[in-house]
C-alpha positions as CSV (number, residue, x, y, z in Angstrom):
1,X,-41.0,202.7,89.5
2,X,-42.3,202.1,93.1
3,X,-40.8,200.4,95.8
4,X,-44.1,200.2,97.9
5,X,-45.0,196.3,98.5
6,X,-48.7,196.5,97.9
7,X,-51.3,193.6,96.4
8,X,-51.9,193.2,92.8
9,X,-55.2,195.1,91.7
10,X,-57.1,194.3,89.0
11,X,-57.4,196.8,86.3
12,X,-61.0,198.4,85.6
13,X,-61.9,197.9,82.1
14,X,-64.4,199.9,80.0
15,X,-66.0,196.6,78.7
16,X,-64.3,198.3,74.8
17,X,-62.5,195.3,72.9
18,X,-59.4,196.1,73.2
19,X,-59.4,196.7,76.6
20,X,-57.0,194.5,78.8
21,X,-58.6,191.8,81.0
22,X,-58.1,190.6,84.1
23,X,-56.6,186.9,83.6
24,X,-55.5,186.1,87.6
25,X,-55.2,188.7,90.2
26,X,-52.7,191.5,88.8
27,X,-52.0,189.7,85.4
28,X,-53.8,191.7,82.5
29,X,-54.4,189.7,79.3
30,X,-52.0,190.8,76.1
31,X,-53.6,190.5,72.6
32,X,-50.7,189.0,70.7
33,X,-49.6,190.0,67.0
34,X,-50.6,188.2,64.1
35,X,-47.9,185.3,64.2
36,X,-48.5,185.1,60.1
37,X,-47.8,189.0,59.6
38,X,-48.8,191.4,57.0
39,X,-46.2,192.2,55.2
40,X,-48.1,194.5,52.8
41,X,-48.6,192.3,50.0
42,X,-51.6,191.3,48.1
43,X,-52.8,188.7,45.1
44,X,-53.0,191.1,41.9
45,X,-52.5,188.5,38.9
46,X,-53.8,184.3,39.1
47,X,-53.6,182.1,36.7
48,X,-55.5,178.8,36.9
49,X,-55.0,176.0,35.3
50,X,-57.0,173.0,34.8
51,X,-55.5,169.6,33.2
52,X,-57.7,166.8,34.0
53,X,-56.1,164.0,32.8
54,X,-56.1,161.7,29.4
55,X,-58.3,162.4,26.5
56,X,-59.5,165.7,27.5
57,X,-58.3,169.3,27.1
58,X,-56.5,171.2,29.8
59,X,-57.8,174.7,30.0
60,X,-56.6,177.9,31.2
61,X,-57.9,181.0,33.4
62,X,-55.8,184.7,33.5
63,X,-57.1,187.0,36.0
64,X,-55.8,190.6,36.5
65,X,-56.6,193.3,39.1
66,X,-56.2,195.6,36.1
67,X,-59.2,194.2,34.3
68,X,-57.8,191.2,32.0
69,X,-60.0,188.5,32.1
70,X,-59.1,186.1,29.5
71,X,-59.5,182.3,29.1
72,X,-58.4,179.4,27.1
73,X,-58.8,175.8,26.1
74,X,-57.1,172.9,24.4
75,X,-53.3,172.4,25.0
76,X,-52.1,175.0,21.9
77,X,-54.5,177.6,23.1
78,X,-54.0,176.8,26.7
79,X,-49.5,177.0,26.6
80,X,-50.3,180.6,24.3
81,X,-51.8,182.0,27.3
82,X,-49.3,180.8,29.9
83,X,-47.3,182.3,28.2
84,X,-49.1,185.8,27.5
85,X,-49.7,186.0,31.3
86,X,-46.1,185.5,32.2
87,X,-45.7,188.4,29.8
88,X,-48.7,190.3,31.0
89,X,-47.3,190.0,35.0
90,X,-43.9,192.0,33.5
91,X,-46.1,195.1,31.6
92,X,-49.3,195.2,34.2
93,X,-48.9,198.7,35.4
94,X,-50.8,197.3,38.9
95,X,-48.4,194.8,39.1
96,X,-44.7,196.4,37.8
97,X,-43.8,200.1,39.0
98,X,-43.8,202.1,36.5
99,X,-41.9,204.8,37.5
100,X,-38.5,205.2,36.1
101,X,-39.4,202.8,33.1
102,X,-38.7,203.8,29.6
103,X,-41.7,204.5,27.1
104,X,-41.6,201.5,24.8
């Protein structure tokens, strides 16, 4: 630190992005952080479901970043695969570690 008084200069940039910019005499501009975050985490399983009302049969879409691509319509069909992906989202080796788990 430096006790001479002397007047703000601004700072030379290289015209690069990140480069800091000159905002008022002496105050460089700060690129501030993501206020959502990344936390790491990414969509790997969806399951879309569509139930449009009276009359008409809901239907049902299972997606997997593993590969599993599976649909289904009317209500029987459509609660069989709720249920299978619920299932699927516990065994999905993209989804669950699999280390330490027991062979079935």
């Amino acid at each position: 630190m430096t006790t001479d008084p002397r007047t703000a200069e601004p700072t030379t940039t290289t015209g690069g992005r990140g480069a800091p910019k000159v905002v008022a005499e002496g105050v460089p501009s700060v690129l501030r952080p993501n206020p959502h975050g990344d936390d790491g985490r990414r969509p790997v399983a969806w399951l879309h479901i569509t139930a449009p009302g009276r009359g008409t049969s809901p239907s049902v879409r299972s997606w997997c970043a593993c590969g599993r691509d599976l649909f289904a319509a009317g209500q029987r069909r459509a609660l069989a695969l709720i249920a299978d992906h619920a299932e699927h989202r516990t065994l999905c080796p993209r989804i669950t570690p699999q280390e330490g788990r027991k062979a079935a």
